[in-house]
PAVEX-549605 format. One record per residue (C-alpha): x, y, z. Coordinates in steps of 0.05 Angstrom, whole numbers, plus 32768, in hexadecimal, padded with zeros to 4 digits. Example, Ala and Ser with C-alpha at 12.3 -4.5 7.8 and 13.67 -1.06 7.14 Angstrom:
<sites>
80F67FA6809C81117FEB808F
</sites>
This chain:
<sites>
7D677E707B317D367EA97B437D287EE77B147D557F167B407D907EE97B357D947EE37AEA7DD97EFC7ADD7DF07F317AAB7E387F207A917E487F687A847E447F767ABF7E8F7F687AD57EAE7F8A7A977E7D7FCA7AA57E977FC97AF17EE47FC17AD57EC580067AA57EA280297ADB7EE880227B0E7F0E80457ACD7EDB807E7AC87ED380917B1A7F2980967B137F1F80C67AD57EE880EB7AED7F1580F47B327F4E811C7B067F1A81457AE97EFF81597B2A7F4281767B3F7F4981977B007F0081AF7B0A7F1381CA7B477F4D81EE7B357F2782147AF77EF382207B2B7F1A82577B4E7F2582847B027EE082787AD77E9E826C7ADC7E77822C7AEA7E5B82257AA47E9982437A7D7EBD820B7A9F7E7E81D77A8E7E8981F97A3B7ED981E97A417ED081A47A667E9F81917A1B7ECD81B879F37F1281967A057EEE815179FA7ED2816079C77F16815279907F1E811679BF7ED680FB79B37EDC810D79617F1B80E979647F0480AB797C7EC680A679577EF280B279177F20807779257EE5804C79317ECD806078F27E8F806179167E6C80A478FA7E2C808078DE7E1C8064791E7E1F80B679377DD880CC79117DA380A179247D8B80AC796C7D4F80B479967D5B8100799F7D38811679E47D6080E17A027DA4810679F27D8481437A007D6A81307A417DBB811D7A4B7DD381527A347DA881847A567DBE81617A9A7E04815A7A887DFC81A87A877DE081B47ACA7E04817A7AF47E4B81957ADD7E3781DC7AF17E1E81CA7B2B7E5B819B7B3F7E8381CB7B327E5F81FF7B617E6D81CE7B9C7EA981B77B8C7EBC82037B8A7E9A820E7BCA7EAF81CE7BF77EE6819A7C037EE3815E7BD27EDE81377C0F7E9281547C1A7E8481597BCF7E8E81157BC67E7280FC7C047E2A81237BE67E40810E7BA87E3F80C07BBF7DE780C07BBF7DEE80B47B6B7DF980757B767DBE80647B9E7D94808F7B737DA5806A7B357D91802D7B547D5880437B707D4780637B297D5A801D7B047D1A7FF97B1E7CEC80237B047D05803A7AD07D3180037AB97D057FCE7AD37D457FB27AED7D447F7F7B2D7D707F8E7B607D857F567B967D787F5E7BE17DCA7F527BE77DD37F8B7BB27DAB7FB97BDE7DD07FA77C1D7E0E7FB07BFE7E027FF87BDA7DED800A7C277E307FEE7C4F7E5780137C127E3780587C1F7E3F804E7C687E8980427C587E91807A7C337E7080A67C707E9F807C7C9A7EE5808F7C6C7ED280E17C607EB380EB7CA97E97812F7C957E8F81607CCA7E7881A77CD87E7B81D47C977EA081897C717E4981757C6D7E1D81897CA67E2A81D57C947E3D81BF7C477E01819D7C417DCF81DF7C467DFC82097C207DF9821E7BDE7E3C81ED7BCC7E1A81B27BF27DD781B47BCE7DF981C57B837E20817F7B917DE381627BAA7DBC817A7B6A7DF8815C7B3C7DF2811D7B5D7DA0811D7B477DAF813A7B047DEC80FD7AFC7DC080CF7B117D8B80D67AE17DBC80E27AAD7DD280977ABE7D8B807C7AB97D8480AA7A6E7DC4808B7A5D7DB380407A5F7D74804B7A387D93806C7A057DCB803679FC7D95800E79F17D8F802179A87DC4806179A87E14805379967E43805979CD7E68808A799E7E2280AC79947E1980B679DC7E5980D579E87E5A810379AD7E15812279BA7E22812D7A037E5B815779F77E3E817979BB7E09818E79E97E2B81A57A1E7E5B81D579F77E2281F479D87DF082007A0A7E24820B7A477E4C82377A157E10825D7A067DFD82667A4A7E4582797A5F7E5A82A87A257E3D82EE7A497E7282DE7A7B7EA582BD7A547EEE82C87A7C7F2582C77A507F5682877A507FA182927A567FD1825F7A247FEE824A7A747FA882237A837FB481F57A487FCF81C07A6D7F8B81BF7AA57F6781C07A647F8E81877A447F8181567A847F3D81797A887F2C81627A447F5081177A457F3381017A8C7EEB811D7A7C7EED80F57A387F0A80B97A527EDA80B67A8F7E9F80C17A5F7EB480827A367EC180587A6E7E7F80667A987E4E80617A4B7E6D801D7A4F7E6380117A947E1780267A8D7E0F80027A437E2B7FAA7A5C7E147FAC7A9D7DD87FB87AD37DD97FFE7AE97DC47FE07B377E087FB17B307E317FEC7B127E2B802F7B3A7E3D800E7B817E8580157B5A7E7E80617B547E9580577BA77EDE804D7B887EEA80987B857F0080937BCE7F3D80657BB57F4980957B7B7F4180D57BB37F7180B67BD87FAA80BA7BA97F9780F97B8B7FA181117BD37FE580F67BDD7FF7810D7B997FE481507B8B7FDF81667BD7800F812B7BFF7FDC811D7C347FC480DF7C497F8680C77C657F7380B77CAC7F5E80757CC37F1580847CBA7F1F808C7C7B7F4980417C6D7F0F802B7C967EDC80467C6D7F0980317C337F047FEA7C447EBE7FE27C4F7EAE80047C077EE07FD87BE87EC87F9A7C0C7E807FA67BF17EA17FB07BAF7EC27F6D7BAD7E7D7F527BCA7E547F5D7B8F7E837F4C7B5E7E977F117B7E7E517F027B847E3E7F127B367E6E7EE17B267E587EAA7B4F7E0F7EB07B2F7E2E7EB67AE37E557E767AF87E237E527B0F7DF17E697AD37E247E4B7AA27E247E0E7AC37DE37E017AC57DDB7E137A797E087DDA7A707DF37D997A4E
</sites>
């Protein structure tokens, strides 16, 4: 068995993670969205840390997992922290500005970035077939939105097009800051100082503008606060088991989780682009894991006596 093919065997439990966080990350969108209309960009980045925040304090508590909280390599969660700021300002600029159709299909480069970014800086080895299928999953997804016009030629060039575009960078990194900090840092550690972070320094940033919440928004806050925490926890695992090459291919799943957010919230259903692009994405999906558990299997056996 070559180098590239040793495999990880976190790998499928961080893909099972990573498929949790993309459908909690897709009801904060819409909530995102929503908010996006009434306040600023960075008030809404200060309430997105501050209705986690009880969530994340909560969960650390019943984990009894506070001395784990304290000792961390600093510029690491700063670095986070600092880009946590920025990419949900700047997502929610283009997700004010254009269809979640377009801002996701922009938003779709992360993955390719973060695997790109996990050779060098990871020093990970990606497999030719992981390559090939990251490439037929973005052309699926290009396939399922079919952008036109103002949707990403226009979108692309405007100031909604290149803060998605600049989200997707700053995510991306994030990612790649992420795994080397769970390298030594507590998954509860991670969490906390990401939010902690972001309330302060978006808060501070925002609080010359502050726009006064009404008691009515408490229940966008509420889901605001619940699918922002449980997407956080779900994607630190994702990044902390497994390979982040083998992982954010999986981020392609927000289609699926588009889909019924669209039937749901606005009864429409897509065209048959879109199930098109659908199946290729999922198709590539089943590919690697399928594939990840082939090599596993056949690195157990041959550990055998």
């Amino acid at each position: 068995m070559t180098p590239s093919q040793t495999p990880t065997p976190g790998n499928l439990r961080s893909i099972v993670a990573m498929v949790i966080a993309v459908g909690c990350f897709a009801l904060m969108d819409a909530v995102l969205k929503a908010l996006s209309a009434r306040y600023p960009v960075l008030q809404i980045a200060t309430l997105r840390a501050l209705c986690g925040l009880p969530l994340v304090l909560a969960y650390i508590s019943l984990r009894r997992a506070w001395h784990t909280v304290w000792r961390i390599r600093w510029p690491l969660h700063v670095l986070r922290g600092g880009l946590g700021i920025a990419m949900l300002a700047l997502f929610t600029t283009g997700v004010r500005e254009l269809p979640l159709s377009a801002t996701y299909t922009l938003f779709f480069i992360a993955p390719l970035l973060i695997t790109a970014l996990s050779v060098p800086v990871l020093k990970e080895r990606v497999p030719a077939a992981h390559w090939w299928a990251i490439g037929i999953g973005f052309l699926g997804v290009l396939i399922a939105l079919q952008p036109r016009g103002k949707d990403l030629q226009e979108g692309l060039f405007t100031a909604g097009g290149l803060a998605v575009l600049g989200a997707a960078a700053c995510y991306s990194v994030a990612a790649i800051a992420g795994r080397l900090s769970s390298r030594t840092d507590s998954t509860e550690s991670m969490i906390l100082w990401m939010m902690v972070i972001v309330a302060i320094g978006a808060g501070a940033m925002a609080a010359p503008s502050w726009v006064h919440v009404p008691l009515d928004e408490a229940p966008l806050l509420l889901a605001l606060g619940l699918s922002g925490f449980g997407g956080q926890l779900a994607i630190t695992e994702a990044f902390r088991h497994g390979q982040a090459s083998a992982v954010a291919p999986f981020e392609y799943t927000a289609l699926a989780w588009g889909v019924g957010l669209d039937w749901v919230v606005w009864k429409t259903l897509p065209e048959a682009h879109t199930w098109l692009g659908a199946a290729i994405i999922i198709a590539s999906g089943v590919y690697i894991v399928t594939r990840e558990k082939r090599i596993t299997e056949i690195h157990a056996n041959a550990e055998r006596p």
